[in-house]
N, C-alpha and C positions, 0 to 999 in steps of 0.2 A: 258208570250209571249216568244215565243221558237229566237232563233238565225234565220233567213236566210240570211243571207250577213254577210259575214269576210272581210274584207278591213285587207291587210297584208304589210307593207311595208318592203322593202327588204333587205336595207344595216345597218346592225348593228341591223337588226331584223330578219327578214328571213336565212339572208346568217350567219354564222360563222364568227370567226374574221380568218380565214383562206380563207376568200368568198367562204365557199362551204355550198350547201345546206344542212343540217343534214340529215339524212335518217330518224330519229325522224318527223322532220318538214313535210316531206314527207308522210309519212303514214298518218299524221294527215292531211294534205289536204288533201288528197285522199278521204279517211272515210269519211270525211264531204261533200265532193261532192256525194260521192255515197248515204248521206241520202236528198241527192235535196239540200243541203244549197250552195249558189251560192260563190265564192272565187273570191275575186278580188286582185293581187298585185296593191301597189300603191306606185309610188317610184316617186323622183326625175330628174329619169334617163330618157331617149331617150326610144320610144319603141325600136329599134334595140339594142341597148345594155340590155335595161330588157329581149329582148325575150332568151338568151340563159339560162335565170335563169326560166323562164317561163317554156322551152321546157323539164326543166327536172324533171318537174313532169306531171305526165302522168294522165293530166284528164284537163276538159275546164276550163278554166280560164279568167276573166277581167283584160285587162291591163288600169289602169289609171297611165297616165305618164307628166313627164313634170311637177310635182306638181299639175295636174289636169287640163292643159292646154287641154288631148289631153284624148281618151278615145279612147280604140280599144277594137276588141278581140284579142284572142290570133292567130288568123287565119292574122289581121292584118286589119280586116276590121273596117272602121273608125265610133264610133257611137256619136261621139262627140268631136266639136274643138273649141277653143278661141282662136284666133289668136292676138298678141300684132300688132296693127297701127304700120305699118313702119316709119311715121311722127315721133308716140312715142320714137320707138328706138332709129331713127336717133338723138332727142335732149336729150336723155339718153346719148347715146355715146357723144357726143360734151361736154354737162356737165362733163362729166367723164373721160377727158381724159388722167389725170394724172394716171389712172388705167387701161389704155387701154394695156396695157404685161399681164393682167388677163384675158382679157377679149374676148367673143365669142358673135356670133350672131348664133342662132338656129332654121334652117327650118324645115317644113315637106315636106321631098323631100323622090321620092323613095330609093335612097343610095348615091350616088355621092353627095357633097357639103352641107351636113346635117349641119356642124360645120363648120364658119368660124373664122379664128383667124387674125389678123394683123400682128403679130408676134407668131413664135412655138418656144418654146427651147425643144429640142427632149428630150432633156437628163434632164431637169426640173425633178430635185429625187422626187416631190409630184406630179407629173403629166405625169410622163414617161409612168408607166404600164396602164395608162387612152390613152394615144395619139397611143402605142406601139396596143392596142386592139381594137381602134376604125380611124387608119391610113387609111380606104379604105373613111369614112363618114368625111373627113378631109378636109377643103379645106383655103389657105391663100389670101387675098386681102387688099390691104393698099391702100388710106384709107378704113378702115374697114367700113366705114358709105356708100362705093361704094359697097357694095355688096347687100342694103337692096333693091332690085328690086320687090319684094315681101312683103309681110307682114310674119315675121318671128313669130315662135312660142315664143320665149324670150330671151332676150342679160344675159348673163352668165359670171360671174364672181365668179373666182376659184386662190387660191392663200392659203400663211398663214392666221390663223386665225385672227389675230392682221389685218395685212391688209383689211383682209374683213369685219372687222366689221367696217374700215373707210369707206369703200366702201358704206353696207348700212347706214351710217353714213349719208353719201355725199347724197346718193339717197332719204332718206328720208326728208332732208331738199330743195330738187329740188320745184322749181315752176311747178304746173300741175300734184301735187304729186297726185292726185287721178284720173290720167292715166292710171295708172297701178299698180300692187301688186307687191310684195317681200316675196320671200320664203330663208328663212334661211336654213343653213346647217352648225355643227359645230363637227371635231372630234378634238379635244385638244391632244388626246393624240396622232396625227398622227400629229399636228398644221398647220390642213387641212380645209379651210372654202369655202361658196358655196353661192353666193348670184345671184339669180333670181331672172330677171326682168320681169312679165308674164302682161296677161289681166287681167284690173283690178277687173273684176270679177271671177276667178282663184283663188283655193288654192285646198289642199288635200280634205280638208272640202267640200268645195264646188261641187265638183265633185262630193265625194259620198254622198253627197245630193241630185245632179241631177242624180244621178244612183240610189239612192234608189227610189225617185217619179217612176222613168221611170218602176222602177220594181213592184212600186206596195207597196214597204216596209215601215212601221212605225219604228221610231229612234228606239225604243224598240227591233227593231227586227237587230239591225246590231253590229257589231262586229267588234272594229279597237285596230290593237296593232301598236305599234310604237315606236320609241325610240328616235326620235331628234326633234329641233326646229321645221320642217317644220310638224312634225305631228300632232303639237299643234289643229289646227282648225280640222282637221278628227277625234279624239281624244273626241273631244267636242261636237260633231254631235252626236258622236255614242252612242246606250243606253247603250253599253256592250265595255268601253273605257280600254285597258289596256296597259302599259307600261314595257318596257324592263325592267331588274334590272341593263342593262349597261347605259340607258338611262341618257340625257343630265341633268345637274342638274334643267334646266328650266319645267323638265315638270314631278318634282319627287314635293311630297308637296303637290300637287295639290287635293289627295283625289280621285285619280284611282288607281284602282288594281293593283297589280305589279307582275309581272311572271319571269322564269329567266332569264338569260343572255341569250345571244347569244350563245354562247358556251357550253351551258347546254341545247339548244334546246326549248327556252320558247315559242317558239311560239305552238310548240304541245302540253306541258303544259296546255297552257291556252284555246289552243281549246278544250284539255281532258275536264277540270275542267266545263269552260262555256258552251259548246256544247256538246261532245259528251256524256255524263254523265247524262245531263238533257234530 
């Protein structure tokens, strides 16, 4: 049973430790689109901030975003949403407010007011070049539980890593914990962590699970590389599961394939080996 669906996720797998696409990585999408297999990035990130990694490679693509919250194309049109209950959020944030200097609430708006914070430190050295790039989708309201007029996509919390893991610490021992999911994110060696609070049916996995039914595809026939916490559950979906060799040590051990770094271009690699070669 041949590949049709890649699921690629982007940071610390797709992009370089330099955040640039490889032109390796590049070709190797391309080729596989042009033999019909369908490519999906599936990142963490906001569709506006995935799209500019999206845009440069020149052929169609699925954006799953949000941790699987949100499902577009790469045109922007919506094919799928789980929205988190703003009731949810609002007793998220209340429980959580010793971490509220970390913390955002995240809509699907068309660009204005995308990201709300309570507080911004501009100049935050682990979050500068994130605020510096996405300053127009920015927006500040205190209390921050006064902005949830809406049903947001998921309250976010970004900070060291040490802090973050009190964070989902804190979240996982909440009353009504099966409100909603948590999607990890952990770079150590940046001591940069990432804890989403989404729908509690929501994860990488999950999405392209509802993207493969919708396509028609058996597990056999899909294709995830990834290389942190949150790719764990897409990972394990997939028939054809493979992992960074920068990857988090959570999800090395495990008995999937292993391709190279970042840096070395592994994501073309392992579409070479598994796709386009078969």
């Amino acid at each position: 049973m041949g590949v049709r669906l890649i699921a690629i996720d982007i940071d610390g797998t797709l992009l370089d430790s330099r955040w640039e696409v490889p032109e390796a990585n590049r070709e190797a999408i391309v080729r596989a689109v042009e033999r019909g297999i369908e490519v999906a990035l599936v990142t963490g990130r906001r569709f506006d901030f995935a799209l500019p990694i999206a845009r440069q490679i020149p052929c169609a693509l699925m954006m799953v975003v949000n941790n699987g919250a949100v499902i577009k194309t790469k045109a922007g049109a919506t094919v799928l949403r789980h929205l988190l209950p703003r009731a949810v959020a609002r007793r998220v944030l209340e429980a959580t407010a010793e971490f509220r200097a970390g913390a955002a609430v995240v809509f699907d708006r068309p660009r204005e007011n995308q990201i709300v914070y309570e507080q911004i430190d501009w100049e935050d050295p682990g979050r500068k070049s994130y605020f510096q790039r996405n300053r127009e989708y920015i927006a500040q309201c205190a209390p921050l539980e006064e902005c949830l007029t809406e049903d947001p996509i998921q309250v976010m919390y970004s900070g060291p890593v040490g802090r973050m893991r009190e964070v989902e610490a804190a979240l996982r021992r909440l009353d009504g914990r099966g409100e909603y999911a948590l999607a990890v994110t952990e770079y150590e060696e940046r001591n940069f962590g990432l804890v989403d609070v989404i729908h509690p049916a929501c994860s990488k996995g999950a999405a392209l699970r509802e993207l493969a039914r919708m396509r028609g595809y058996a597990r056999g026939e899909v294709m995830a590389i990834g290389d942190n916490l949150n790719d764990k559950e897409m990972l394990e979906f997939a028939g054809v599961p493979v992992v960074m060799a920068n990857s988090v040590a959570g999800l090395k051990g495990l008995g999937w394939a292993e391709t190279g770094t970042n840096d070395e271009a592994g994501v073309a690699a392992a579409i070479e080996k598994y796709v386009l070669k078969n």
